[in-house]
N, C-alpha and C positions, 0 to 999 in steps of 0.2 A: 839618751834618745837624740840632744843636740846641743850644743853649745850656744843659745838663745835663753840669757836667763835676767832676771833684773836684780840689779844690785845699786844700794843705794836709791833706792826708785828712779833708777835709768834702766833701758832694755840694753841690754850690751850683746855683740858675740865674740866669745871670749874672754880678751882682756880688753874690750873694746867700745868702749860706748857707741851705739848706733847715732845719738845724734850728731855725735863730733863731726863721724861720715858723711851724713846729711849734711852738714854745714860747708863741708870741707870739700867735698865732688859734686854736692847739689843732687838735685831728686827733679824727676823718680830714678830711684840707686839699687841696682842688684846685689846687696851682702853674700860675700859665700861663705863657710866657718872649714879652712882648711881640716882642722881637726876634726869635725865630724863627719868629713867623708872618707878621710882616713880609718876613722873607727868604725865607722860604719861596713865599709869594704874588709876589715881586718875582721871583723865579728864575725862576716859569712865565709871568707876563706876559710877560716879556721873551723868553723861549724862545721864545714865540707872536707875535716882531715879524714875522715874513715871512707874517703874516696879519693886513692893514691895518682895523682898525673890529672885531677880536678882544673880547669881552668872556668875563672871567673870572667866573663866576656862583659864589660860595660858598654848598655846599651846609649848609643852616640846620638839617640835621638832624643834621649831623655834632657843632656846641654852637653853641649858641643863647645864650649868655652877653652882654648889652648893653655890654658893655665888646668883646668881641672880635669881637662886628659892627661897632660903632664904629671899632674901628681900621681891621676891612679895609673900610667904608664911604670912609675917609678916604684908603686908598689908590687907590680908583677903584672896585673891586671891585662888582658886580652879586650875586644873589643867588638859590639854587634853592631855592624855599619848597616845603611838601606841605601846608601849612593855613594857616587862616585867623588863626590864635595866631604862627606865625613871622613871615607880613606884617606884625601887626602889632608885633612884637617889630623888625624893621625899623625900620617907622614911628618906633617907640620910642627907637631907637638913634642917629635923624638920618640911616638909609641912605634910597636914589632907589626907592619903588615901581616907579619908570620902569623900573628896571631890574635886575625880578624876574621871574622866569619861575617859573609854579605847575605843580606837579606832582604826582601821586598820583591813586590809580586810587578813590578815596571822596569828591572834590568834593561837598559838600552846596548844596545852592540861596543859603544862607546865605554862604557862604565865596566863593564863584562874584560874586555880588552886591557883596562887600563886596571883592574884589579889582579888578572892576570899577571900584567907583566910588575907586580906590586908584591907576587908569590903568596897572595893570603892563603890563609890557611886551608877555608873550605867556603863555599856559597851553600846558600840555605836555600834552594830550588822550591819552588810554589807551582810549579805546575811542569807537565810533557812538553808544550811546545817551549818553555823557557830551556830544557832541556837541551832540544833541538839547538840553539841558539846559542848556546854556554858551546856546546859540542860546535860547531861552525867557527864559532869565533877562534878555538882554541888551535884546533886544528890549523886554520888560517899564520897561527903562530908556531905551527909544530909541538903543542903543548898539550899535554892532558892535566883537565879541568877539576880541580877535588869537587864532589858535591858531595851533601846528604839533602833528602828528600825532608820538606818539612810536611808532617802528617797532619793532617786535621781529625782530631779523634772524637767530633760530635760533641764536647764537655761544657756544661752549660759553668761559667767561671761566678754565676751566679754576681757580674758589678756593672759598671754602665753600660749599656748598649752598646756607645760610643768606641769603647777599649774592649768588648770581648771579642777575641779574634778565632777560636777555638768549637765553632758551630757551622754547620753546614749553610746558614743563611749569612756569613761570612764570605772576603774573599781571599782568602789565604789557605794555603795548601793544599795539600791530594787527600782525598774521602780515605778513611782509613779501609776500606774494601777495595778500593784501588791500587793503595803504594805496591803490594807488590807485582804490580803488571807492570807499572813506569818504571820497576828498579830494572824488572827485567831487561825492556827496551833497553834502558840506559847502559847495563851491563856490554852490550850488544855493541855498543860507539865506542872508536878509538879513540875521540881525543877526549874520553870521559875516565874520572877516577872516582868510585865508591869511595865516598871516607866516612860518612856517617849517616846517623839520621837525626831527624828531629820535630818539636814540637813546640807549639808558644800557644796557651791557650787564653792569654787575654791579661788585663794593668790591673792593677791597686785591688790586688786580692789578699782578703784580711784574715783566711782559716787556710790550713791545712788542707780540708779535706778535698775541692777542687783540684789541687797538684795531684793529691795520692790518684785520686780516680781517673785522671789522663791518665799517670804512668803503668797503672794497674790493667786499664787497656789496653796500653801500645804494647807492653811489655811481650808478650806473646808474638806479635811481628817482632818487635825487635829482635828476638833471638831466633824466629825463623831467619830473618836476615841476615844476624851475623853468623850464621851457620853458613850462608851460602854464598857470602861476598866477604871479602877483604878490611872489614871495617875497622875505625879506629875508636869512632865516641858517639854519644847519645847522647845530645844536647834537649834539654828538657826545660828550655826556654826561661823568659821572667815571669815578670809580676807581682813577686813580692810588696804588698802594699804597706804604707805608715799609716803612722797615727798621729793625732795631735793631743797636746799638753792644755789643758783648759786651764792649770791653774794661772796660766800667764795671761789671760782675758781677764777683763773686770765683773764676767760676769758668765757662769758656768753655763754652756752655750744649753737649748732646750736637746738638742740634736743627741748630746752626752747624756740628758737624765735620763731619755726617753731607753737609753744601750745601755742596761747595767753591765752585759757580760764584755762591751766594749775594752775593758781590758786586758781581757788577757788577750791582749794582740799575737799576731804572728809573729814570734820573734826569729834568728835564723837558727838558735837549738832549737825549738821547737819545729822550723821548718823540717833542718837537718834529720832531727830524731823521726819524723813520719817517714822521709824518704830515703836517706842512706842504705835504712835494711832494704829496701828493695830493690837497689841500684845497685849497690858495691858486688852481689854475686853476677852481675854480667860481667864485669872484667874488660871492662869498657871504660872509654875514659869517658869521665862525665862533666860538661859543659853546661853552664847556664847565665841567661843575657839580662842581669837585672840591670835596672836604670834609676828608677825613683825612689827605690830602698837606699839608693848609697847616696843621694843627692839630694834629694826631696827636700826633707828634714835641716839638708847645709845650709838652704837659705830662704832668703826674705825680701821682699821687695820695699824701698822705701819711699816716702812718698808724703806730700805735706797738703797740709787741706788749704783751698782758698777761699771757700764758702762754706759758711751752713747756712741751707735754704729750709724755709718753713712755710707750705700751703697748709688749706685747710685740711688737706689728707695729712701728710706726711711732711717728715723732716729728712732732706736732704745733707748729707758731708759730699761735699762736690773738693775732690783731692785731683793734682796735678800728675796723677797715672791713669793711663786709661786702659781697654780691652787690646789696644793696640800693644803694651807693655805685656798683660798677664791677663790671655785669653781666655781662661780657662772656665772660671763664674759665667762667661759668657755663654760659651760653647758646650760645658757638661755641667752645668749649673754644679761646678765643686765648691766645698766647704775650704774656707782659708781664715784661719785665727786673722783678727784685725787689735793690734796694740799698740798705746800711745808711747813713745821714745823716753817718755818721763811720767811718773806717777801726777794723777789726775784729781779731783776732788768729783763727787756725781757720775750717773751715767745718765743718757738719754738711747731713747728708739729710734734708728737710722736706717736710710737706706746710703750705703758709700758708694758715691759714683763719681766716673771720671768723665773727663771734658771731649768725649767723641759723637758726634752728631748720630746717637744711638739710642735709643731706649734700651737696648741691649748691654750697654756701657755700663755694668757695675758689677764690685766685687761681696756686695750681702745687702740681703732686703731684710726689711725689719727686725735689722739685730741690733741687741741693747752692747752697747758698746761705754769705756768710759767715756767723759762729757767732754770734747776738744771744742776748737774754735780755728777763727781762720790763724793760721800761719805753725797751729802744730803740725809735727810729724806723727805719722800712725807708720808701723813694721805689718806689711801682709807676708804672715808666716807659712812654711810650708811653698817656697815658693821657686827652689831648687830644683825642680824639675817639671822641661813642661812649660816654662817662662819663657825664657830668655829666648829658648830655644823656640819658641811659636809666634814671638813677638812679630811686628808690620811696620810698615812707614803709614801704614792708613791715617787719614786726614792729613799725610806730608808731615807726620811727628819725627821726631830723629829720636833713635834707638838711646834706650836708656845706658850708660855707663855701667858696669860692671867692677865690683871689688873684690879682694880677695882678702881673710884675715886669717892671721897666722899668729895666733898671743894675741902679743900687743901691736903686732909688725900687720901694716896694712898697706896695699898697693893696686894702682889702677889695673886690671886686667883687660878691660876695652875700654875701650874712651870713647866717650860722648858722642855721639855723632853731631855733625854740624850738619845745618841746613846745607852750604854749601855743597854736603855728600848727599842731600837728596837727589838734585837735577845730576849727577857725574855719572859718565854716559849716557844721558840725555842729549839729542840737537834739534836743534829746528830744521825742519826739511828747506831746502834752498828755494823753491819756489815759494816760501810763505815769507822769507824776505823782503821786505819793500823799502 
């Protein structure tokens, strides 16, 4: 599942002890475990061989980090961009434009343009008049534009509000009673090319049965459409959710006792085996944009306490990461294993929070954790994607440092920001001079 294990009663990834890294780059520190996003992406290619000309698209929203596109560039891997900064972060990294698919529902003329002249593969169209505008732009270059139409097929993905994207109170794609009147139009424009279609019904989906019941849907347009346009692939989006490992906490969270059938998680045979049979008789190439299956699980954020505060309600760990690091507790109230770098004696009831002028600012409320103090390290697991990638300068913090571990071999991937890099591009207007 990851390479985050304790040995010795240290939490290492790899061959690696986590707190070396904390000592060594300082905290709060993004861990990545080369090897389990390697594994992790090699699990689901291979899951998906009984679908011949299969590309695996890695979703660039999930981290965006040029070391970790690189790798999965280097594994074959394709790519699902939403702007015109991920392309080029791409570009950046030595991955295939050829083989990026653009998506999001705010395409600017500018971004549309510069993907173009970038030869991606195909854009994920969310609506008619984006249509209109892909066609304009294209034209303007003498180009005709790949698209597939992304469908919204009503399917409740049954996970946070937040991340389902795949319901008409959504704002992504065309009502699936619609798509085939926009293909028509589209068919209609010269500087448009049909290449496929598509779908993404929403993040961190833990069963099966969600994916089968979009495809089992769409499936009937699809092959009305590929009967009547030129298509290449049917991209059937991500989602793939993880899990987490409880035995690395000191204390088996309530969240896990309360889920016995929590294990038999979604793994990608299991994915594979529900949808292959329904896919491979289109003869279609099949595409899909996961992000936090191959990442998630790589990494950890780390992070050292400077206080434990104790009122008469509650006991506070107040750690030097805040919301501004790893939003995500804040914003989808998500679950994130919290573990000490070194084996502990006791636990105590905590709320973990970080130092941002927020009540908002914490990564778990009253969860029994083991017992630190000021100046330990705690690893927030599960942190791989969705991090790094959402982080702020909010309160003027500077961006946490970023590592990469490969064995025993580890290397700065971004560096630290300095205050310095807050104000750059900043000035003072000349009349406020005196």
């Amino acid at each position: 599942m990851h390479d985050f294990r304790i040995k010795n009663g240290r939490l290492c990834c790899e061959g690696v002890a986590l707190e070396t890294l904390a000592r060594t780059y300082g905290t709060p520190l993004y861990v990545y475990s080369q090897h389990t996003i390697t594994d992790h992406y090699r699990k689901l290619d291979r899951a998906l061989g009984g679908l011949p000309g299969h590309l695996v698209c890695f979703a660039m929203k999930a981290n965006s980090n040029l070391a970790v596109v690189r790798l999965l560039a280097n594994l074959g891997s394709g790519f699902d961009i939403v702007s015109g900064g991920e392309l080029y972060r791409v570009a950046q990294a030595g991955g295939d434009p050829r083989r990026c698919v653009f998506a999001g529902v705010g395409k600017t003329e500018t971004e549309i343009r510069y993907a173009l002249e970038q030869d991606i593969y195909s854009f994920n169209v969310e609506s008619a008049p984006e249509i209109e505008r892909i066609h304009r732009v294209a034209q303007s270059l003498g180009r005709r534009a790949p698209i597939a139409i992304r469908v919204n097929p009503n399917v409740e993905a049954h996970t946070h509000a937040k991340i389902t994207t795949g319901t008409y109170e959504n704002k992504f794609g065309v009502a699936i009673e619609d798509v085939e009147a926009v293909y028509a139009r589209a068919a209609k424009l010269p500087g448009i090319r049909i290449r496929g279609v598509q779908m993404h019904i929403g993040s961190q989906i833990t069963s099966a049965g969600p994916f089968v019941k979009a495809v089992k849907k769409a499936l009937p347009l699809v092959k009305k459409l590929q009967s009547l346009y030129d298509m290449e692939f049917f991209s059937i989006g991500g989602g793939i959710g993880i899990c987490h490992d409880p035995a690395l906490e000191s204390a088996t969270p309530a969240w896990w006792r309360r889920a016995p059938k929590a294990r038999a998680w979604l793994t990608p045979r299991r994915y594979a085996d529900q949808l292959v049979p329904l896919l491979a008789p289109l003869g279609l190439r099949i595409l899909i944009e996961p992000g936090r299956f191959i990442v998630g699980n790589a990494g950890a954020l780390l992070t050292q306490v400077q206080f434990v505060k104790s009122t008469p309600e509650k006991t506070f760990v107040i750690v030097d990461a805040g919301m501004n690091d790893l939003i995500r507790p804040a914003f989808y109230d998500s679950y994130h294993q919290i573990v000490p770098l070194r084996k502990t004696r006791g636990t105590l009831v905590a709320d973990v929070v970080g130092p941002i002028c927020e009540s908002g600012d914490y990564f778990a409320k009253d969860r029994r954790l083991a017992a630190v103090g000021e100046g330990d390290y705690l690893a927030l697991l599960s942190a791989g994607a969705y991090g790094m990638a959402m982080a702020s300068n909010y309160n003027s913090r500077p961006f946490a440092a970023e590592v990469l571990v490969n064995g025993t071999r580890h290397a700065v991937v971004r560096a630290r920001q300095t205050r310095s890099h807050l104000v750059r591009g900043e000035s003072v207007a000349e009349w406020l001079k005196k």
